[in-house]
N, C-alpha and C positions, 0 to 999 in steps of 0.2 A: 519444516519447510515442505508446503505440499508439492509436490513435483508432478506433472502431468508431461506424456508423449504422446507428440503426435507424427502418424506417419501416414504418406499416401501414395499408389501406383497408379501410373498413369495408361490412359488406353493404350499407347503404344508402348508399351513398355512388357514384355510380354515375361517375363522371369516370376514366376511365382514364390517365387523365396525373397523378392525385392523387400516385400513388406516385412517378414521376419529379420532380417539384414539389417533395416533400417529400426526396428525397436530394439536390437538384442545392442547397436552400438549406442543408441539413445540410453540404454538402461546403462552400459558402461561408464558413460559419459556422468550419469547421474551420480554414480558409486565413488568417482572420482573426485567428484564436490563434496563428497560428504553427504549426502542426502538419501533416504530409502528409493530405495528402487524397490523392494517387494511390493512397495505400497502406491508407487505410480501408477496412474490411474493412465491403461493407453485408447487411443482413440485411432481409428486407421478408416480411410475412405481407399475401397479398392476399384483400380478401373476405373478412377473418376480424371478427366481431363482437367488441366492444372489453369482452362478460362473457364470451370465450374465452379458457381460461389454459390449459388443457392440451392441445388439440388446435391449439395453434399455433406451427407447427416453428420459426420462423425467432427466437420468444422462447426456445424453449426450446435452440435455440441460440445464441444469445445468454451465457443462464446457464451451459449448457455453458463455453463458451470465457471464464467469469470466475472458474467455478471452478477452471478449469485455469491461471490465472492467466495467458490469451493477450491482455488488452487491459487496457487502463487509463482507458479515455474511451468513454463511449459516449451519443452526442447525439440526442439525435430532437425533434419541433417541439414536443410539450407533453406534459404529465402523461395527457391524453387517447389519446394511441396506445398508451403501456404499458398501459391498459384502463379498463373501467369498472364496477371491483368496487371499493370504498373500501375492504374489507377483504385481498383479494388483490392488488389494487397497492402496499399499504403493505410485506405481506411481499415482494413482490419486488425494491421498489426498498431493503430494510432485507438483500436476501442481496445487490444488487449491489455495495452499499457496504462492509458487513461483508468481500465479496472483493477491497475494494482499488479496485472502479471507481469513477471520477465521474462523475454521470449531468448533463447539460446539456441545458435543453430554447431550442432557437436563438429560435426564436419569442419568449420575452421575456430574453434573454440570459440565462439564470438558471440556477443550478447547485445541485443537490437537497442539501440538507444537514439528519440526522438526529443533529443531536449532545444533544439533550437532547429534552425532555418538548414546549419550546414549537414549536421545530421539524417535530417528529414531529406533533404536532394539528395543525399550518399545512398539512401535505401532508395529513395526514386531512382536512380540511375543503375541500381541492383534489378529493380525489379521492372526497368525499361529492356535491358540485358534477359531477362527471362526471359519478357513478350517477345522478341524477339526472336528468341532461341524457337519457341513455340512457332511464331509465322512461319518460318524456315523449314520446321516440320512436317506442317501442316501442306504447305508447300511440296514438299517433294513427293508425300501421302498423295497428294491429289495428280499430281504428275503422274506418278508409277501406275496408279487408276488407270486415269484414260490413256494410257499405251495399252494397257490389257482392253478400256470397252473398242479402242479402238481397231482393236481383232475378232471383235464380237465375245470374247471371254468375259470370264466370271468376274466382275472388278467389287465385289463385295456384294454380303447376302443372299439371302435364298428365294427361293418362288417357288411356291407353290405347280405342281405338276411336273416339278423337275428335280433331279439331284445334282449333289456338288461333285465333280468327280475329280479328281486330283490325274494330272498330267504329268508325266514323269522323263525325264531325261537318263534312265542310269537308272542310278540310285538320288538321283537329284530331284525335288520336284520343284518343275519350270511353272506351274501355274493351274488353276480350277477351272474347269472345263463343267458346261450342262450336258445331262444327258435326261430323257422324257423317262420319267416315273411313271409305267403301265398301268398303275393303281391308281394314280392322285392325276392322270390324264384322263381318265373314264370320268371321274368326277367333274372334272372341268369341262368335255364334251357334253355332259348331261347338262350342267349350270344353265350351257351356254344351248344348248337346244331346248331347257323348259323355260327361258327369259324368251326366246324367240318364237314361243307357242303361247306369252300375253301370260305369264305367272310375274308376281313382284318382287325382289328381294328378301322381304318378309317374309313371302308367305315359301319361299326357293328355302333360306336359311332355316326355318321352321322343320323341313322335311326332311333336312342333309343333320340334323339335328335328333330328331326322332327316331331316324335310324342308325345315330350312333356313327357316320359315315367321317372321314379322317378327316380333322381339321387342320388348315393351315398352322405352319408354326409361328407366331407371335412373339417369341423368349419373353421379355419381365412383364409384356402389357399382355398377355394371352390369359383370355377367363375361360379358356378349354372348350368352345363351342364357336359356332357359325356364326356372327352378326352379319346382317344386312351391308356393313359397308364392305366386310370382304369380297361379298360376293357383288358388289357391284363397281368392288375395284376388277375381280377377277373379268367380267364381262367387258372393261375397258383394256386391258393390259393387251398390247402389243406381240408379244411376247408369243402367244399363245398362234398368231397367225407368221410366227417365221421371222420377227424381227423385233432386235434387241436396241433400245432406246439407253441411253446415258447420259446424265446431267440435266437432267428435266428440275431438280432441285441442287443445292448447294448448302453445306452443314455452314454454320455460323452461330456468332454468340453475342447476343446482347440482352442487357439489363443484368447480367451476370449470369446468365445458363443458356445452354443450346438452346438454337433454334434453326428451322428448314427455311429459306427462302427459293421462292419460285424463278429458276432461271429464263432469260428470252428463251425463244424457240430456234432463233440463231445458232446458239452455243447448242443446241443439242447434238451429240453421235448418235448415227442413225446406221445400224448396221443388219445387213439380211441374212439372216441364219433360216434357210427354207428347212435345215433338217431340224431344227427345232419345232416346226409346224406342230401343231394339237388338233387347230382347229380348221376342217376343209373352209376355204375361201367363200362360199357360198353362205353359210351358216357364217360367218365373221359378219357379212355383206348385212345380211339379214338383222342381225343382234344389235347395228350399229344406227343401223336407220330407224331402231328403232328407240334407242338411247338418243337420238337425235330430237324425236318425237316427241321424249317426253323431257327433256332437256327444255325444248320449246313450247311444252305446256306448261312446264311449273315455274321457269323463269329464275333470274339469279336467286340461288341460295344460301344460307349460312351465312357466319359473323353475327347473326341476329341477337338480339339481349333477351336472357330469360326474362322470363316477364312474372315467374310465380316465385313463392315466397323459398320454396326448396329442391326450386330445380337447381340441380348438380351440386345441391351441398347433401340430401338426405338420403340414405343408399338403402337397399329391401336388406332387413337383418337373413333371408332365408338363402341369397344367392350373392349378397352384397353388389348387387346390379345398381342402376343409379334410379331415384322416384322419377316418371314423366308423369304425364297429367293429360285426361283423356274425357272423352265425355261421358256422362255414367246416367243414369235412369235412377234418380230417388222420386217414389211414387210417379208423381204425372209429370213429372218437371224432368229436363235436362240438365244437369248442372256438371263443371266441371272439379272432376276427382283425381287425388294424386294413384300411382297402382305401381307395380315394377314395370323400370322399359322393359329389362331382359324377359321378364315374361310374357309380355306383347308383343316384339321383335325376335326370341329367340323359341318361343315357344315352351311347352311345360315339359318336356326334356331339363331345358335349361333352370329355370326356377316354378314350381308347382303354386307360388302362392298367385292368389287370386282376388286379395283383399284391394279395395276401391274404397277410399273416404273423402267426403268432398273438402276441395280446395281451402275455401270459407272455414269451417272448421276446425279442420286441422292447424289452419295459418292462428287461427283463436288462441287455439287452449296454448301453443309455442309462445305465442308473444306474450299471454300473461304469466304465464310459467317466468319468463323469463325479466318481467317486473317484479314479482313479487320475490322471486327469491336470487335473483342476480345484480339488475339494477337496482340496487338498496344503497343507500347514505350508510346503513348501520355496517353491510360488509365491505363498503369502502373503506372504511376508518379501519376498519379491522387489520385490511387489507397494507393501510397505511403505518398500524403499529407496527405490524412485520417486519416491514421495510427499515423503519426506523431501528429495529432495535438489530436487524443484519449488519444495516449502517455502522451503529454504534458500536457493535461490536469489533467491525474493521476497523476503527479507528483507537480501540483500546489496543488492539492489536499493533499498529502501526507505534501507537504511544511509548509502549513498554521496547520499543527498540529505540527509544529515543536515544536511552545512554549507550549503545553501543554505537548506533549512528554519531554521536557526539565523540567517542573515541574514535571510530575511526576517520573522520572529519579532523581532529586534532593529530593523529598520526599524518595522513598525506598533505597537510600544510606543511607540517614539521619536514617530510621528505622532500617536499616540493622547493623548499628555503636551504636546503644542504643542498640540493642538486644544484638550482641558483648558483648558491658561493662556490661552488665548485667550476662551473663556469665561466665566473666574473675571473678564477684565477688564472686564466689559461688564456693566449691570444687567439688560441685556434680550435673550440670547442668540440669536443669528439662526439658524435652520431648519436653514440648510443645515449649520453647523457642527455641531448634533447628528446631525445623517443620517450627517455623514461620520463622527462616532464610533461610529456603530452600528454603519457596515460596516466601519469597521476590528476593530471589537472581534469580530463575526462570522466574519471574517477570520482572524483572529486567533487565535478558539476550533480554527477546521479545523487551522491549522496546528499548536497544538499540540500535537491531539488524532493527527497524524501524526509526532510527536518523538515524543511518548507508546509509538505503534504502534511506533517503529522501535529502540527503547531495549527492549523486551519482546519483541520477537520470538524471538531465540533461546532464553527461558526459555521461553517459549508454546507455540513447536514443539518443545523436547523433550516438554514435559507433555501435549502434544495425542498425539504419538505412541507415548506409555508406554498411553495410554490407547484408543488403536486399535489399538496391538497385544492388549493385553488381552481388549480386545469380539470385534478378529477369531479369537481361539484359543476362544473362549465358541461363537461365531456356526459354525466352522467343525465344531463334536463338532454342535453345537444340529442343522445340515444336514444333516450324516451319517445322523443320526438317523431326521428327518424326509425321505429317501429310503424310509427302510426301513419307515416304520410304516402309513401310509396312501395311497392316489393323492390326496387331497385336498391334503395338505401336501406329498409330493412335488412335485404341479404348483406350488404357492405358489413349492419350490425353481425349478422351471424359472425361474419367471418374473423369478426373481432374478439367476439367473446367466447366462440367453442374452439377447444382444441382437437382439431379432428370435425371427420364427418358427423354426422346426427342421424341415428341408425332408428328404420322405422321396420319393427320385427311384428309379422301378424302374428295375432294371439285370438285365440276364441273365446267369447264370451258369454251371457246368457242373451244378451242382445243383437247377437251374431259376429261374424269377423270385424277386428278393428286395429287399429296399430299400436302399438306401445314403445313411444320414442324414447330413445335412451342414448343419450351426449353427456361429456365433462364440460362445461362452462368453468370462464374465465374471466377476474374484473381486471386480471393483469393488461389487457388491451387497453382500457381505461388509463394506464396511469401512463407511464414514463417508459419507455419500451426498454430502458437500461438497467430496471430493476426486473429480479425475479419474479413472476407471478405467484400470489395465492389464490388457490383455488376456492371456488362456491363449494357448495355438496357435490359430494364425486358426480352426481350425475341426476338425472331426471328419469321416470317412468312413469307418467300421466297418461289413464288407457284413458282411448278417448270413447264416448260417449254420444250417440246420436241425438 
């Protein structure tokens, strides 16, 4: 029996021994079944919020390795760690089962079972119970907040030109307090006096860059340097002129992972903190009129749709920045070339390379790279034997417990018909006797809804795979296509068939600088997203060629 754990803490949950707590009783739990626990494969999302379903690696590997058919158990302490979405927990724990696992939560010894309608509402009304438990939290998180912005205090996070200073009662601390960073306020007075002297963001970031000068802190999304939108957050923040802003956004979750939503201006706290001042009023006055200016020359921005074939999938292998595209000089002509952003917006501090290939090109040699040795009939099929014989193998698997299936199927009738007679003898039926018919019949239904499974398997997997083979020879003309006709749909293909970014590392040549792309591609996007993927050739390095 392969056993798999899964465990996870939550933002608010601040115990750092939670996760360990929660595997060492899972492994318990295992040992008690009878099952290896040395060989438990465990999986833990830490500090992940429990309405995070897509940005949390360690579930989504998890599903991974169920639909690859690599475990058959997988335990964790309650309905609560697999999340708290009542609608998103149902479809997960309805793909784990559907792939053969059984999910077990240790905490009340209890093993998740969707075999009909009443079933399936029991875990819905478990997992309405979570959601809820979650609003309620989230709820009083955002309360306790604005009672602190509404003192002007620190109600979460840092900024820049200022530290977090802890406030103390005793030996109590009542709450985090700002006080102005002498160091990282020089920085922000200069920002803000060389944007007011007609210098751009770019070329501001560029310099704060070059000299190595403190950067903002970022935590997970920080690439250790100055970008332009920092400093053109910094030239707008309030903050800096005496007064602390609150709720201009609000955390929320949909599609299944965070996201920021822009609150009225109604709902904002608006509170005057003059000793926080950075920046004299005059120089604010100045900086603002003229963010006004050019507010009103450039006109609404952003939301736009990339328009080229690998903007924001292909990243510089030298700084892992992401490819923009700019206009480049090949002999007389203009034409437009992909190059690193970071090293046009951050300067050669930030990334040194300098390589430029034009757009046309580059888009070339990718799309037939990826006809000739991705979209193929020949590694479809390949791709399909895979599949079929993983299949097949779970089904031999499934076969060979036939006959214990069949005995214990024959034991719980046989209890089930004693406990009956025992029954029919008595006018006043005791408790316990009907509980035990309940869980037998329960029992009963699992099992043999898995005789069921294992009698049907090989008609199921032929019919499943007449019918991916069919979709993937649809799907594979369908991509062909969609290479050729637009970079919109083009990129939709990337994003099907590489796993990961598509990294363009300059290399020198005898013909001068050029790139040399190197990605893992994938025809598993092609087929049935419930199967494992096989992979093409690990990867690609087609240097290109003027």
């Amino acid at each position: 029996m392969r056993a798999a754990i899964y465990a996870r803490r939550s933002t608010d949950e601040h115990q750092a021994a939670s996760l360990d707590v929660q595997i060492e009783e899972a492994r318990r739990f295992v040992q008690r079944r009878g099952w290896d626990s040395t060989s438990a494969v465990v999986y833990k999302d830490d500090a992940v919020s429990r309405a995070e379903f897509k940005k949390r690696p360690a579930l989504q590997a998890v599903l991974a390795a169920a639909r690859a058919a690599q475990l058959d158990v997988l335990v964790m302490r309650d309905e609560s760690r697999l999340g708290g979405d009542m609608v998103r927990s149902l479809i997960v724990l309805s793909e784990l089962v559907e792939c053969g696992v059984r999910v077990l939560y240790y905490a009340e010894d209890r093993e998740v079972t969707l075999d009909g309608p009443t079933e399936k509402m029991i875990q819905a009304v478990r997992g309405y119970a979570s959601e809820m438990e979650r609003e309620k939290v989230s709820g009083r998180t955002r309360e306790h907040l604005q009672t602190k912005a509404r003192r002007g205090l620190n109600a979460g996070g840092r900024c820049y030109g200022y530290d977090n200073v802890p406030v103390h009662d005793g030996d109590r601390r009542v709450c985090v307090d700002y006080r102005a960073n002498p160091e990282e306020a020089a920085v922000v007075v200069e920002i803000f006096e060389r944007y007011s002297r007609g210098e751009g963001v770019k070329a501001i970031a560029k310099a704060l860059n070059l000299r190595g000068v403190m950067k903002p802190r970022a935590g997970k999304r920080g690439t250790g340097s100055w970008a332009p939108s920092a400093v053109w957050g910094i030239v707008r923040n309030e903050r800096y002129r005496g007064r602390v802003i609150w709720g201009r956004t609000q955390k929320g979750y949909a599609g299944g992972t965070k996201v920021r939503r822009n609150c009225q201006r109604e709902g904002w706290l608006v509170v005057d903190r003059p000793d926080l001042r950075i920046v004299p009023d005059d120089l604010w006055q100045a900086v603002q009129a003229r963010i006004e200016r050019t507010v009103r020359n450039l006109g609404p921005k952003g939301g736009r749709p990339h328009r080229y074939l690998l903007s924001g999938i292909a990243r510089c292998g030298s700084c892992g920045g992401p490819l923009t595209v700019v206009n480049h000089k090949l002999g007389k002509d203009t034409v437009k070339a992909y190059t690193c952003a970071y090293h046009r917006d951050r300067g050669t501090a930030v990334c040194a390379s300098t390589t430029r290939r034009p757009v046309d090109e580059l888009n070339a040699i990718l799309v037939n790279w990826i006809k000739e040795y991705v979209l193929t009939e020949e590694l479809m099929l390949e791709t399909l034997r895979l599949v079929r014989s993983r299949l097949s193998e779970r089904a031999r698997a499934t076969s060979s417990n036939a006959p214990l299936l069949d005995a214990e199927a024959s034991k719980l009738r046989g209890e089930i018909d004693r406990l009956v007679a025992a029954i029919a003898s008595t006018d006043s039926p005791p408790v316990p006797l009907v509980t035990a018919i309940a869980e037998r019949q329960h029992r009963l239904a699992a099992v043999e809804a898995q005789q069921r499974a294992a009698k049907a398997a090989p008609e199921a997997i032929s019919l499943e795979l007449r019918r991916m083979e069919a979709e993937a020879r649809r799907r594979l003309t369908d991509l062909r296509g969609a290479l050729e006709r637009n970079p919109e749909e083009a990129r939709a293909v990337l994003t099907t068939i590489f796993e990961g970014p598509i990294v363009a590392r300059p290399v020198g040549t005898p013909d001068g600088p050029r790139f040399q792309l190197e990605g893992a591609a994938s025809v598993g996007g092609v087929l049935d997203s419930r199967f494992s993927n096989s992979a093409s050739p690990t990867g690609f390095e087609p240097v290109l060629q003027p």
